[in-house]
Backbone as a chain_set.jsonl record, in Angstrom:
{"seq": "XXXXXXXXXXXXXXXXXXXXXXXXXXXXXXXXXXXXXXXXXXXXXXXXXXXXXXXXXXXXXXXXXXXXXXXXXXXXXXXXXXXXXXXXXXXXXXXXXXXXXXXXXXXXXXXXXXXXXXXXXXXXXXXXXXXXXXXXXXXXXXXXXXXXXXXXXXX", "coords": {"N": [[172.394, 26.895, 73.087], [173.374, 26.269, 70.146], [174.582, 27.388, 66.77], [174.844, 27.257, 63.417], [175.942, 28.302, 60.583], [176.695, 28.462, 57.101], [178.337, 29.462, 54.391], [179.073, 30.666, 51.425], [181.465, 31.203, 49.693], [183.197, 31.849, 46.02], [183.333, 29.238, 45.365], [184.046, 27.586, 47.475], [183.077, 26.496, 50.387], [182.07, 27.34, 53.938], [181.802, 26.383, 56.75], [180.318, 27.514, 59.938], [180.047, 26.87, 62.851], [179.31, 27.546, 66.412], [181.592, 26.31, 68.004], [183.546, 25.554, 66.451], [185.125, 26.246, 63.676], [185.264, 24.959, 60.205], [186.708, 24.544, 56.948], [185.64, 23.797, 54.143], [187.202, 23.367, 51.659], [189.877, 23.083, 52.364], [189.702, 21.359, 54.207], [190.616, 22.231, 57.086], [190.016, 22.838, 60.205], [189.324, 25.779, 61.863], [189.513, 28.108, 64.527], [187.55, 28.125, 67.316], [184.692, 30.949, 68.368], [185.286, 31.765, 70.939], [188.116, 30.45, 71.478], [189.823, 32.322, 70.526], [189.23, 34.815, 70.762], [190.273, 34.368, 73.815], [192.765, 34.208, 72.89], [193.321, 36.807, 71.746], [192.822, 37.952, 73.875], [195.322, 36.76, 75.639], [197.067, 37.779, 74.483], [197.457, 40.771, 73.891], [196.851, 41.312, 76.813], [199.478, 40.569, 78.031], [201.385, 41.975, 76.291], [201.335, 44.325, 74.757], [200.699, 47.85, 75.669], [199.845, 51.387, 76.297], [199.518, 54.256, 73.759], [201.802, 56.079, 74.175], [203.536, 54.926, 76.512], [206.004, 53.008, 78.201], [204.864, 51.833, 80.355], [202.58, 51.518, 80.861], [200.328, 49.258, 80.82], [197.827, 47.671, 78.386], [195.076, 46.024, 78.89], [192.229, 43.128, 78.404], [188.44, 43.297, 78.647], [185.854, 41.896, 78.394], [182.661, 42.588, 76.988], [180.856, 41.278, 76.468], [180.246, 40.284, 72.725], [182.51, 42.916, 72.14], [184.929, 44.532, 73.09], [186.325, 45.734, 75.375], [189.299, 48.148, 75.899], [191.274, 48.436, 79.056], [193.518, 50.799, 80.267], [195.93, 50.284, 81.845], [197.674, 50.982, 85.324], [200.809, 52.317, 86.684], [201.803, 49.643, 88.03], [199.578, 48.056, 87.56], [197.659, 47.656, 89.108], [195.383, 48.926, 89.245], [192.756, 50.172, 86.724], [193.403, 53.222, 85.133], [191.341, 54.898, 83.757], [187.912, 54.788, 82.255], [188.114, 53.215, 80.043], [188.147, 52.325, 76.457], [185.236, 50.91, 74.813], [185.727, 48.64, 72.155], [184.414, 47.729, 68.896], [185.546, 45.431, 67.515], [184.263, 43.812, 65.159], [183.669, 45.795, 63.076], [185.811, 46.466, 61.277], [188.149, 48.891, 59.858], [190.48, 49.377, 58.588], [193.391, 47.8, 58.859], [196.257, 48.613, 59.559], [199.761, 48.712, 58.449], [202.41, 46.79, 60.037], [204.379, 48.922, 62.404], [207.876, 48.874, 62.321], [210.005, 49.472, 64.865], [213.31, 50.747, 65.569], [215.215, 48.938, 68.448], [213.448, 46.602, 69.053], [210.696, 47.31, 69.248], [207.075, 48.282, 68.422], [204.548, 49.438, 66.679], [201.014, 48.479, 66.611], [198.611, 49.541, 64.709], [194.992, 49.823, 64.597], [192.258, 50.972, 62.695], [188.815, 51.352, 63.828], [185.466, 50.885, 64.842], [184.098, 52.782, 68.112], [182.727, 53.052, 71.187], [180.745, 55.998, 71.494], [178.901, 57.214, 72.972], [177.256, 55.714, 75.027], [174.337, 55.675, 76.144], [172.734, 56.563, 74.077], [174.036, 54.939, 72.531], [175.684, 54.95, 70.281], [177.996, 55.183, 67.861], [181.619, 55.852, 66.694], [184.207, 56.277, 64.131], [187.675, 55.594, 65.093], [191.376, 55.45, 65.921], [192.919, 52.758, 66.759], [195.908, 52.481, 68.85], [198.029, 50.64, 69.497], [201.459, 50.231, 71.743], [204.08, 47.634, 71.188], [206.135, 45.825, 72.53], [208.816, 43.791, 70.582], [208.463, 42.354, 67.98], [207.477, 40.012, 66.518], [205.275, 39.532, 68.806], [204.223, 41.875, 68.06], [202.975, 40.521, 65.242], [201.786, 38.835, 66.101], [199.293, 39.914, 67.914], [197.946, 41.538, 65.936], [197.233, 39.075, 64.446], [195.526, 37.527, 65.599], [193.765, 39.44, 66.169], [193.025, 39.762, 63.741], [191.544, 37.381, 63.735], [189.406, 37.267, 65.094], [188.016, 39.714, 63.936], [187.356, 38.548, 61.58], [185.805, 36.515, 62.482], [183.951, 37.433, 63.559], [182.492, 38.818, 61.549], [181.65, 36.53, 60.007], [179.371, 35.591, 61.737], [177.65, 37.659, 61.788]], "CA": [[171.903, 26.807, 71.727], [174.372, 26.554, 68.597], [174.377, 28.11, 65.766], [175.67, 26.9, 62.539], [176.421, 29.654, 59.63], [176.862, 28.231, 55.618], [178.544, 30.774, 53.769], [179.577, 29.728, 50.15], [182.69, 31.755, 48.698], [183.898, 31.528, 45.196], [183.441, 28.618, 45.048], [184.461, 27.275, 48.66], [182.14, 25.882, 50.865], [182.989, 26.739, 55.013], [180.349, 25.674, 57.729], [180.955, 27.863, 60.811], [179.281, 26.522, 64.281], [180.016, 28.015, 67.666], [182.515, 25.277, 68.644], [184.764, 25.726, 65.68], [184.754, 26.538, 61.795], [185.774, 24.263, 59.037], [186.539, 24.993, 55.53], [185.78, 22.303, 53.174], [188.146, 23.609, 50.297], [191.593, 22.943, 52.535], [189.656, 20.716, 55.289], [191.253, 22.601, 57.744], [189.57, 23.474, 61.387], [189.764, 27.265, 62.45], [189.54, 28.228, 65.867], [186.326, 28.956, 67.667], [185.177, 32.031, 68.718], [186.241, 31.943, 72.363], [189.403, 30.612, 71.552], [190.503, 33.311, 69.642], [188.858, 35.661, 72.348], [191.291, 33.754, 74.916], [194.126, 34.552, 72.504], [193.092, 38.046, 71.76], [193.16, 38.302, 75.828], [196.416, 36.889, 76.528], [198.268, 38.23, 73.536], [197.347, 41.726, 74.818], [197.32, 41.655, 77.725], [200.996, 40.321, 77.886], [202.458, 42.248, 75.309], [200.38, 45.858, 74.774], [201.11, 49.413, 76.309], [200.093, 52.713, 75.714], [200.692, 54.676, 72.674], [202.562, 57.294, 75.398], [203.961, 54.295, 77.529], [206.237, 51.72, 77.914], [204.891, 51.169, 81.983], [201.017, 51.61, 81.07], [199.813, 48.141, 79.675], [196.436, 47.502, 78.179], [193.943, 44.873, 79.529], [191.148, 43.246, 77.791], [187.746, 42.738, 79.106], [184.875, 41.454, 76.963], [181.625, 43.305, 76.922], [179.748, 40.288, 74.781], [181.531, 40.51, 71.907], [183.404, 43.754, 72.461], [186.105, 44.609, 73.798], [187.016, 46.962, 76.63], [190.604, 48.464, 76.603], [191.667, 49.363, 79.722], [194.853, 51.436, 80.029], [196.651, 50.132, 83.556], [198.602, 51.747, 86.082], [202.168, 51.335, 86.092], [201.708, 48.914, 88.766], [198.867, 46.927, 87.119], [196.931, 47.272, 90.065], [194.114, 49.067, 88.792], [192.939, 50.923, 85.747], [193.447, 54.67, 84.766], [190.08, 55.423, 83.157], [187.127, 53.309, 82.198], [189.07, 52.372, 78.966], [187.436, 52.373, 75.447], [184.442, 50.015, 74.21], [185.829, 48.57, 70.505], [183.694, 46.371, 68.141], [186.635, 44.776, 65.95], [183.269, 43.447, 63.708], [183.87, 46.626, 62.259], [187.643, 46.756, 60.933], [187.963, 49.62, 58.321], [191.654, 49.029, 58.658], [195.12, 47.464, 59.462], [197.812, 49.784, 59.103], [201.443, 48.098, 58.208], [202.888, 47.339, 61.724], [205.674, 49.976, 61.993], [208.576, 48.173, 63.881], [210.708, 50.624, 65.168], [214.736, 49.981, 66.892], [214.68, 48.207, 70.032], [212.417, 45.524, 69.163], [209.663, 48.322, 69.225], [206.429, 47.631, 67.253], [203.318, 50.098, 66.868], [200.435, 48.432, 65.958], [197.376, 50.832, 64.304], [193.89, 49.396, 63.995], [191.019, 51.576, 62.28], [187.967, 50.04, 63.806], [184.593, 51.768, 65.812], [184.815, 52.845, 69.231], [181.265, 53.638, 71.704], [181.218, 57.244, 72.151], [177.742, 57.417, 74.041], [176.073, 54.335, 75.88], [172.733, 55.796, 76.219], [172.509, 56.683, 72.21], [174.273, 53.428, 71.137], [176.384, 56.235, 69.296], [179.804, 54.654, 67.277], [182.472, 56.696, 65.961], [185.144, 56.0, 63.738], [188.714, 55.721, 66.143], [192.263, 54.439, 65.611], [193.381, 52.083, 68.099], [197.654, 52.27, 68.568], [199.196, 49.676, 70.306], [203.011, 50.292, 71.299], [204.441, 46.242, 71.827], [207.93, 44.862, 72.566], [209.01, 42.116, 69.69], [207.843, 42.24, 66.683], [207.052, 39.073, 67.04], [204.052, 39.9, 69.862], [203.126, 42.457, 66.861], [202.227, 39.759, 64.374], [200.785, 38.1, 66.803], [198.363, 40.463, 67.736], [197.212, 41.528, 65.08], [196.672, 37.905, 63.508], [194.589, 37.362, 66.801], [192.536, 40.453, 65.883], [192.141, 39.485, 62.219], [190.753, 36.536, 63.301], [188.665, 38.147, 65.645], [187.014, 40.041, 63.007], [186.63, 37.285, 60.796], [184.566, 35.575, 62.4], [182.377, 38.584, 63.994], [181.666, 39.237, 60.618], [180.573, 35.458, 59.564], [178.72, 35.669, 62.512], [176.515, 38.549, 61.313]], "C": [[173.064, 27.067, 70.782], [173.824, 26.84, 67.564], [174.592, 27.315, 64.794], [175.185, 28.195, 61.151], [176.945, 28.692, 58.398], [177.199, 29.275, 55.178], [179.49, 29.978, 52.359], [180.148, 30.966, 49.898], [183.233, 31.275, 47.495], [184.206, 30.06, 45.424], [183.474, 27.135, 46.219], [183.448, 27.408, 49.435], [182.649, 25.957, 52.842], [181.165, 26.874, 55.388], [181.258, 26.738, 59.253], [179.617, 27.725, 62.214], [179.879, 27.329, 65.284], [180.985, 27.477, 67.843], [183.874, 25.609, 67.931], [184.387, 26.214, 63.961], [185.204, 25.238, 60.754], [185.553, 24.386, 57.587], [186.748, 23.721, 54.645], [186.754, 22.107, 52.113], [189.501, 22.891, 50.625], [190.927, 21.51, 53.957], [190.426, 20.737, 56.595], [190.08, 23.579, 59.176], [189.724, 24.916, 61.685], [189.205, 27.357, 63.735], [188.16, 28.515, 66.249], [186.231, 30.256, 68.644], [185.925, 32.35, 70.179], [187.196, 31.622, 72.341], [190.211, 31.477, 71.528], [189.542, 34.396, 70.467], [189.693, 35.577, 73.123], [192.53, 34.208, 74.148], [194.045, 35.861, 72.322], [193.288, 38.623, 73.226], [194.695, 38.334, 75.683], [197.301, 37.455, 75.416], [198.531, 39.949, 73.93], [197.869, 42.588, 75.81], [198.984, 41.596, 78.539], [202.053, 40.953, 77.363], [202.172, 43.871, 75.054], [200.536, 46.979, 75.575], [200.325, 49.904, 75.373], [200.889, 53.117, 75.343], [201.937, 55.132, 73.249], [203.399, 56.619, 75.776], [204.676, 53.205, 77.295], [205.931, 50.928, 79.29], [203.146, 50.906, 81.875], [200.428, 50.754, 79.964], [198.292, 48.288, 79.351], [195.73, 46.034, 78.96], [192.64, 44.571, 78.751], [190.405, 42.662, 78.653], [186.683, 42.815, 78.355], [183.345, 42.013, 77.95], [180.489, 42.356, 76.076], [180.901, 40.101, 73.983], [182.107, 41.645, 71.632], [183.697, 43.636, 73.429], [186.323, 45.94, 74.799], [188.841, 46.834, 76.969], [190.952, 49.308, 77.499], [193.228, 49.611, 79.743], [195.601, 51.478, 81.503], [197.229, 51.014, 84.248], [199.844, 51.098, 85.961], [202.523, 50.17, 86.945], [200.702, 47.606, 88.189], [198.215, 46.695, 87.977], [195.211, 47.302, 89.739], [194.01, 49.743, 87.629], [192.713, 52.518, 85.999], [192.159, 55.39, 84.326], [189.4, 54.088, 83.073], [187.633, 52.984, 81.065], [187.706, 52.715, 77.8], [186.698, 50.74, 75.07], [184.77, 49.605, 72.789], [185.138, 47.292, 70.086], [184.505, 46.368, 67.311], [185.507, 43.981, 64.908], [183.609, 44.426, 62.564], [185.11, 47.114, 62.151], [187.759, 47.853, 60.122], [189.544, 49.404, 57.982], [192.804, 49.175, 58.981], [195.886, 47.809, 58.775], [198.294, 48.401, 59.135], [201.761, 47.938, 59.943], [204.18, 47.824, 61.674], [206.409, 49.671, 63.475], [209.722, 49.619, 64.002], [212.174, 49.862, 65.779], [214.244, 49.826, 68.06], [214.088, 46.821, 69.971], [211.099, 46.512, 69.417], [208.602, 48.005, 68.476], [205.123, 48.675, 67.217], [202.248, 49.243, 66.103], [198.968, 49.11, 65.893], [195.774, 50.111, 63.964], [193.017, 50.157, 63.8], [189.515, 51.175, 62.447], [186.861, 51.955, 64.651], [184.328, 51.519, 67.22], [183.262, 53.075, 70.253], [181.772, 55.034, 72.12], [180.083, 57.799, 73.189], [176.837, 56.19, 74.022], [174.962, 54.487, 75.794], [172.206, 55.365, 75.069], [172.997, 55.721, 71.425], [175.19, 54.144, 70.117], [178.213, 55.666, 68.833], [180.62, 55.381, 66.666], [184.08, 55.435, 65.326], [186.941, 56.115, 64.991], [190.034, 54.555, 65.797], [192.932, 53.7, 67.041], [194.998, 51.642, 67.778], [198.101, 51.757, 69.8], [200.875, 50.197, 70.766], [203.392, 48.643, 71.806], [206.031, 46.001, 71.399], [207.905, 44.067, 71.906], [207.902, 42.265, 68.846], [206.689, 41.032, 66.054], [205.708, 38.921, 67.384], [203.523, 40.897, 68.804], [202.244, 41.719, 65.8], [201.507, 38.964, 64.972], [199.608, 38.219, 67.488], [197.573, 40.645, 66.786], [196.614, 40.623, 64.103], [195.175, 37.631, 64.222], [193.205, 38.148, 66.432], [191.859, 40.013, 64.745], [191.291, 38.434, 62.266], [189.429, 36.402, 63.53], [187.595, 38.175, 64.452], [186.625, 39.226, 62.141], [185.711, 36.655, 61.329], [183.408, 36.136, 63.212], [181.613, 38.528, 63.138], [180.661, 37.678, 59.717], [179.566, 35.194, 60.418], [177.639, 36.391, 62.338], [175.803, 38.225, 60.297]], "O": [[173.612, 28.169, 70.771], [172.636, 26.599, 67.352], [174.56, 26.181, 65.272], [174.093, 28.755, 61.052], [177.846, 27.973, 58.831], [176.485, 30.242, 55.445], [180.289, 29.042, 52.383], [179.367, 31.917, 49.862], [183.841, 30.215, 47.643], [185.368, 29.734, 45.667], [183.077, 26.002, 45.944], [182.781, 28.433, 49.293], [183.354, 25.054, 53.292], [180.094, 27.175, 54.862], [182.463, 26.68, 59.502], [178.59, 28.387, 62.361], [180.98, 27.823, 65.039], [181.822, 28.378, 67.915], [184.952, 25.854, 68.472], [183.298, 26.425, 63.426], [185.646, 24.447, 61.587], [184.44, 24.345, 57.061], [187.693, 22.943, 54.518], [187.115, 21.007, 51.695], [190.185, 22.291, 49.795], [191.774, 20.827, 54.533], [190.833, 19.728, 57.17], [189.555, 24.682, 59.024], [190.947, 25.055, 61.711], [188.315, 26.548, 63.997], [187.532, 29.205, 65.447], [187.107, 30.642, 69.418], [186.921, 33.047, 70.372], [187.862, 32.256, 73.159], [191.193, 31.574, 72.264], [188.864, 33.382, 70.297], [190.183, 36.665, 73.425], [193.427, 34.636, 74.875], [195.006, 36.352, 72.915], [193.88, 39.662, 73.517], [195.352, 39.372, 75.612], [198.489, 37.518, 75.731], [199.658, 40.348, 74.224], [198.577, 43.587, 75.937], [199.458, 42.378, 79.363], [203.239, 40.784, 77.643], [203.148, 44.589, 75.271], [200.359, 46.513, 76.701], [200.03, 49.482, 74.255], [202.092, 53.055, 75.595], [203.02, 54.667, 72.895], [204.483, 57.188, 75.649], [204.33, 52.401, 76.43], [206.404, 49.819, 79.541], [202.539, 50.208, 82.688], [200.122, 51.057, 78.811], [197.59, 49.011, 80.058], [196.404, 45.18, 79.538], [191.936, 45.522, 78.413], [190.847, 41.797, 79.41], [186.529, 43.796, 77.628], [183.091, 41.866, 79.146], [179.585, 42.69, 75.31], [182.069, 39.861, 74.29], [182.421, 41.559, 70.445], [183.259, 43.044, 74.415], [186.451, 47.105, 74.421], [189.485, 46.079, 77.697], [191.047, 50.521, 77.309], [194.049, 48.795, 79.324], [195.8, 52.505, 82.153], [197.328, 52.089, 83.658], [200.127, 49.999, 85.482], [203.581, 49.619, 86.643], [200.995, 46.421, 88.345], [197.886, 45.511, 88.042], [194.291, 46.489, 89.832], [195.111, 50.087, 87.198], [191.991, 52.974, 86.886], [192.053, 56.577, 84.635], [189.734, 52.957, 83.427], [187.544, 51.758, 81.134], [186.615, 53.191, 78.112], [187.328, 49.683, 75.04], [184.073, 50.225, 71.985], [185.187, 46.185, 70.624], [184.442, 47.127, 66.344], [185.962, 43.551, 63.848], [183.798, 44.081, 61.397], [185.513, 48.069, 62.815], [187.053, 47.499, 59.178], [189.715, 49.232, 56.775], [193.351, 50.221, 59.328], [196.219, 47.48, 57.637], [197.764, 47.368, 59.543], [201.442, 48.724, 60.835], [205.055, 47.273, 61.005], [206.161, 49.852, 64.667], [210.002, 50.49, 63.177], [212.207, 48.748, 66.302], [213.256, 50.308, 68.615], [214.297, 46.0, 70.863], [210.373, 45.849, 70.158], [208.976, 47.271, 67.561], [204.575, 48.474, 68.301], [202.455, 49.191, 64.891], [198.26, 49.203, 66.895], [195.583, 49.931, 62.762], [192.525, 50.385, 64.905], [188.909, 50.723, 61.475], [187.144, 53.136, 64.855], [184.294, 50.37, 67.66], [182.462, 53.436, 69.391], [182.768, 55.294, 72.795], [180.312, 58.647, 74.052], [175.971, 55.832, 73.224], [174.295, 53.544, 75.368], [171.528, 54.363, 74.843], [172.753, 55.484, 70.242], [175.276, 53.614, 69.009], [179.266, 55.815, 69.453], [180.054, 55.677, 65.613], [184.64, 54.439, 65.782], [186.923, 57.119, 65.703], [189.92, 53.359, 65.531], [193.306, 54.226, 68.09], [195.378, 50.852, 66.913], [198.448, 52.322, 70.837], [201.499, 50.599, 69.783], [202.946, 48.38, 72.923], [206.724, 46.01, 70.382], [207.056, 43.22, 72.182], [206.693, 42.281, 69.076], [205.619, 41.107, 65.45], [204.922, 38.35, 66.627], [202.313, 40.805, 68.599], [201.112, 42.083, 65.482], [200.583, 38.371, 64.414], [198.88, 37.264, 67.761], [196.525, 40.007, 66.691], [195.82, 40.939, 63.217], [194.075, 37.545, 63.677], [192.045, 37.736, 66.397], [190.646, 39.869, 64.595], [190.445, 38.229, 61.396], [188.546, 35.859, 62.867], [186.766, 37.349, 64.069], [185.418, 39.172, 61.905], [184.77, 36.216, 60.667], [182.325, 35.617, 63.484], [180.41, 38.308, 63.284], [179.583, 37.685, 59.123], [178.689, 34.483, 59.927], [176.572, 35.89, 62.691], [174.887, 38.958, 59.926]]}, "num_chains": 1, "name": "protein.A"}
């Protein structure tokens, strides 16, 4: 079953279906949501450590539409804990990404985290990336923004 979503902005007119989005103002396609799921994966998982770590990568695995970060071994065999549940629907917000020497990059997202399954219970929680290449920083976090964009036209 597809969806389709009308949302009129100032003026601007986009149409957003499962498949893809399109904004009538620039007539320009935007990604659909699983794409940008698939890039949110491999950007990640490729590029992402713990805050602590430069041997203990992250991993994403999708919960629906959340996200499960797990926090690897330094092997990548298996994970360290069961990792945190995040709904990027709810962004409160993107820090600056603070590149550091090296090619170093922290990036900070302000988003809500599950703190009890039973109770459905969300807490506020900052989520800190450390990523090699600055580069792989903007490229995360575009991934994410787009993420949330279109959680939230989704709602």
């Amino acid at each position: 079953m597809k969806y389709l979503y009308i949302i009129f902005l100032s003026s601007c007119l986009s149409l957003f279906s499962q498949d893809a989005v399109e904004n009538s103002s620039t007539s320009e396609v935007i990604e659909s949501l699983e794409a940008v799921k698939k890039r949110v994966k491999e950007s990640i998982d490729a590029h992402a450590y713990d805050e602590d770590s430069n041997k203990r990568s992250y991993k994403v695995v999708y919960e629906g539409e959340n996200v499960r970060l797990l926090i690897m071994k330094r092997n990548g065999s298996a994970p360290i804990n069961k990792g945190l549940v995040i709904d990027f629907s709810t962004v409160y917000r993107f820090d600056k990404i603070s590149k550091r020497v090296r090619d170093i990059a922290y990036v900070n997202i302000w988003t809500s985290r599950l703190r009890n399954k039973k109770s459905n219970k969300w807490v506020k929680h900052k989520v800190i990336m450390r990523v090699y290449g600055h580069d792989h920083a903007e490229t995360i976090v575009k991934a994410i923004k787009d993420y949330n964009k279109l959680l939230k036209a989704k709602k």
